[in-house]
N, C-alpha and C positions, 0 to 999 in steps of 0.2 A: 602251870596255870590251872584253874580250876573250871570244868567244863563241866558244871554242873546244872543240867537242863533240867528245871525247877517248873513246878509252876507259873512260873515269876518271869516278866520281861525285862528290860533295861535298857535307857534310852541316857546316853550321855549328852548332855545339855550345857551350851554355853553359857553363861551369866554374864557376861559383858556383850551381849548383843548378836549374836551369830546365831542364834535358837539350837537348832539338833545339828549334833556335828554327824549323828549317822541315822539309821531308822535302830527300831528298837531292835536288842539282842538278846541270845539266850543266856546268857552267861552276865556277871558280876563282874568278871574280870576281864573280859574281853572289854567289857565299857569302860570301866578304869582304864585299860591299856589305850583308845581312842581319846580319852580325855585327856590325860598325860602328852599325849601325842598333840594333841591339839594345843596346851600350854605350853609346853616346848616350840611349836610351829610359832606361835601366836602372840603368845605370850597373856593368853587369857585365863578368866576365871573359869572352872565348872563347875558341876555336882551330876550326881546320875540319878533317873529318876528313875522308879519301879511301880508298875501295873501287874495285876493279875492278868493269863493271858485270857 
């Protein structure tokens, strides 16, 4: 996994109506790995966003 604490936040976001499946995180791939998790639960859409912290 890549644990690469950036400047950058990442908030993995539902598109089918749920809003944030978590608060935001440091990592890119840790939000991929909550979104995935959530499609598989869910069976929804997502995308993850990114903010400067």
């Amino acid at each position: 996994m890549d644990f690469d604490y950036t400047d950058h936040e990442y908030l993995p976001h539902c598109t089918d109506g749920c809003g944030a499946i978590t608060g935001w995180l440091p990592s890119r791939e840790v939000a991929k790995e909550a979104g995935m998790n959530h499609a598989k639960s869910k069976g929804h859409h997502w995308m993850v966003r990114e903010r400067m912290k």
